[in-house]
C-alpha positions in Angstrom: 68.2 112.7 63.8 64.6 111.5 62.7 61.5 113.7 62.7 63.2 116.8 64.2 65.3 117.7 61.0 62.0 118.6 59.2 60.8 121.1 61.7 62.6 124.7 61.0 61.4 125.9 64.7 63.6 123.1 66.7 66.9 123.5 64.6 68.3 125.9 67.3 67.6 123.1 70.1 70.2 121.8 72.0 71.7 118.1 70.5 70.4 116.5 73.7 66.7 118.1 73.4 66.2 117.2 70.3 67.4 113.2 70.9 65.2 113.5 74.3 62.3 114.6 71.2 63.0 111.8 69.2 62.2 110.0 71.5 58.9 110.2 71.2 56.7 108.9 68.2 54.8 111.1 65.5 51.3 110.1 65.4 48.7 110.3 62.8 45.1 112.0 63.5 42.4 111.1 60.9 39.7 113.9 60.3 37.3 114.7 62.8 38.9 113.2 65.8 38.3 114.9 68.5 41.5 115.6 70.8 39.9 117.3 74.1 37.1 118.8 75.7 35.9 121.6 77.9 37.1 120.6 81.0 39.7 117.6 79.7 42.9 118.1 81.6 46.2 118.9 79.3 48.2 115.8 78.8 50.9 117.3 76.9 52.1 120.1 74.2 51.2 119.0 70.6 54.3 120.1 67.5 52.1 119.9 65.0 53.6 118.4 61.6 51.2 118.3 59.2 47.5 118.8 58.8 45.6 121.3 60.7 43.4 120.9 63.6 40.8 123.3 64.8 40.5 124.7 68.3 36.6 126.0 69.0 35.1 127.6 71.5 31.3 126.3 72.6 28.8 128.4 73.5 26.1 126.7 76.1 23.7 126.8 73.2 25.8 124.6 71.3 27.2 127.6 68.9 30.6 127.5 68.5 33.7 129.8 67.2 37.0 129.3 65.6 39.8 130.5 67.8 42.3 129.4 65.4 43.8 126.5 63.5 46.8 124.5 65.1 49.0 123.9 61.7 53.0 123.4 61.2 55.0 126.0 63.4 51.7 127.2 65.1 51.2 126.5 69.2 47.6 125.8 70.7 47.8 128.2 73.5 45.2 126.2 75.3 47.5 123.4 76.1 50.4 125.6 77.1 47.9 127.6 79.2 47.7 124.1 81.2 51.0 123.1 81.1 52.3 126.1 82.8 49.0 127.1 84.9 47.4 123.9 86.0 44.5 124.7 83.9 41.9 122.1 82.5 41.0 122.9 78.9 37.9 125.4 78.2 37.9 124.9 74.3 37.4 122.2 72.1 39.8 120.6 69.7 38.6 118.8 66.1 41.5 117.2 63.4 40.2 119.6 60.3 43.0 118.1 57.8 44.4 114.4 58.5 47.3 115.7 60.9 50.7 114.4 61.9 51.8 115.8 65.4 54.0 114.9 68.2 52.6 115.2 71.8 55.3 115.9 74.4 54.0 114.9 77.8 53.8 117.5 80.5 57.3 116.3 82.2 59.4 116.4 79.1 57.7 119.9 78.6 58.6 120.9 81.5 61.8 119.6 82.1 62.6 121.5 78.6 61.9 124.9 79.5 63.9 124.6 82.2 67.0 123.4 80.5 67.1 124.5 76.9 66.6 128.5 76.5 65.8 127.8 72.8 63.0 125.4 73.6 61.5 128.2 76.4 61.9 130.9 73.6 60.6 128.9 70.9 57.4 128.7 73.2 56.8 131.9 74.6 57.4 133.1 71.1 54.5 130.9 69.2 52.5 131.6 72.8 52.8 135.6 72.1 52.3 135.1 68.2 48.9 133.1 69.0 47.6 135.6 71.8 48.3 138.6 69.3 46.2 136.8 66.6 43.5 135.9 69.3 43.0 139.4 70.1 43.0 140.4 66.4 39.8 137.8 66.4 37.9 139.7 68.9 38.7 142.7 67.6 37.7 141.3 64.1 34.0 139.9 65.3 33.8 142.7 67.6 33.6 145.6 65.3 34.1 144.5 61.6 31.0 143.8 59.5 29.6 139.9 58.8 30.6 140.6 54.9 33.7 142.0 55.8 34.6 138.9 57.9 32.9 136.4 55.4 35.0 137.9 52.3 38.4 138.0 54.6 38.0 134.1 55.7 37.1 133.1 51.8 40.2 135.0 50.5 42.5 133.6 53.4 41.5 129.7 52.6 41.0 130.0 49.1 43.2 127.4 47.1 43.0 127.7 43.2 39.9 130.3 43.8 38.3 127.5 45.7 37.4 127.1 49.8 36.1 123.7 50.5 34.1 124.4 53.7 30.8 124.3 54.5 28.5 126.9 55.4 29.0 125.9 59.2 32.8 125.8 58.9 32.4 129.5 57.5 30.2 130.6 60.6 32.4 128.9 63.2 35.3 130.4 61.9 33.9 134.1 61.5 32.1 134.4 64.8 28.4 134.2 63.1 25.6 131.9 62.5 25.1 129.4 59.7 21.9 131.4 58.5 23.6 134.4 57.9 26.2 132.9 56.4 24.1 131.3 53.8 22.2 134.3 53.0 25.5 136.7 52.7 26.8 134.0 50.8 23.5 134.1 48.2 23.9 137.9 48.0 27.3 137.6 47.0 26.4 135.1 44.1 24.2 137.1 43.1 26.7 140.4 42.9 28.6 137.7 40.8 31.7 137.8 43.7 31.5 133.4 43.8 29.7 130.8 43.1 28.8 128.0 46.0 27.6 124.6 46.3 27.1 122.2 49.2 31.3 122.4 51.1 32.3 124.7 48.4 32.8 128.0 47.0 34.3 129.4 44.0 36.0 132.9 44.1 34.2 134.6 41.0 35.6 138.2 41.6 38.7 138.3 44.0 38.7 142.4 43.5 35.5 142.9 45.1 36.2 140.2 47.8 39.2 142.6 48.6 37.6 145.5 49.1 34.7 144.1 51.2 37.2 142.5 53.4 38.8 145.5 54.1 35.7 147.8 54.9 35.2 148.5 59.1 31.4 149.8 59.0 
């Protein structure tokens, strides 16, 4: 086998799914590509191998929200929304990290869930997992505090104590507006929780971070 080995998620698959995968070709996405639209019709379901891409949705007004992050063993709920339903898209999708991913057109897709119960599991599983942290996100922007928000996303992409994002990433993702991102973000320098440049910020005081994230009013 080629590209299939390396993906825990399709080990269970049947010997003739995963040739009729290989099949296909892995492709790289460069940064910032935009993969659909509001309103694009679903070509096919996107494994994702490595890299993340970010699915948004767009406010008339041009403001836009994270949904969540398309990485390795995650499902974009958008396209299987189309491939089952007949739905066109309603969100956008942007390449955040150079990705790797595989796009299975809609026939193999279908044909698949229809002849492999491990493939059908492995989708309605990753389809469940996504809706459950979708809901956590309205729930989260619904009642939990800007700070609260701001200080769980910073702790959650932190890498060595460090988030490279902008103050715009950090808005889309929380469900607020660059503005008040920049001035919670000033208000935590100046409590000595992080330091931040232009795309960056460095955790200063995890502790505090921890307990912010995890206040509710």
């Amino acid at each position: 086998m080629g590209w299939t080995e390396g993906v825990e998620e399709l080990a269970l698959l049947s010997d003739d799914s995963r040739r009729r995968l290989e099949t296909l070709a892995p492709m790289t996405l460069s940064e910032d590509t935009v993969l659909f639209r509001p309103g694009d019709a679903v070509r096919g379901y996107v494994i994702v191998l490595a890299g993340r891409i970010g699915v948004y949705l767009v406010g008339p007004n041009g403001r836009e929200i994270l949904l969540y992050d398309v990485i390795r063993g995650s499902s974009c709920i958008q396209s299987t929304l189309g491939l089952l339903g007949g739905e066109d898209y309603s969100a956008e999708a942007v390449v955040e990290a150079e990705a790797q991913a595989v796009l299975l057109p809609r026939a193999m897709f279908l044909d698949l869930i229809d002849d492999d119960p491990q493939f059908r599991k492995l989708v309605f599983t990753a389809f469940a997992q996504r809706m459950q942290s979708t809901m956590h996100l309205l729930e989260r922007v619904a009642f939990q505090p800007v700070d609260a928000r701001l200080a769980e996303f910073l702790l959650s992409r932190a890498e060595n104590g460090e988030v490279q994002a902008t103050q715009q990433d950090i808005a889309s993702a929380i469900g607020s507006a660059r503005e008040v991102v920049s001035r919670r973000l000033e208000a935590m320098k100046k409590r000595r929780w992080l330091a931040h440049e232009r795309g960056r910020v460095t955790i200063l005081n995890a502790d505090a971070l921890r307990v912010e994230a995890d206040r509710t009013a």
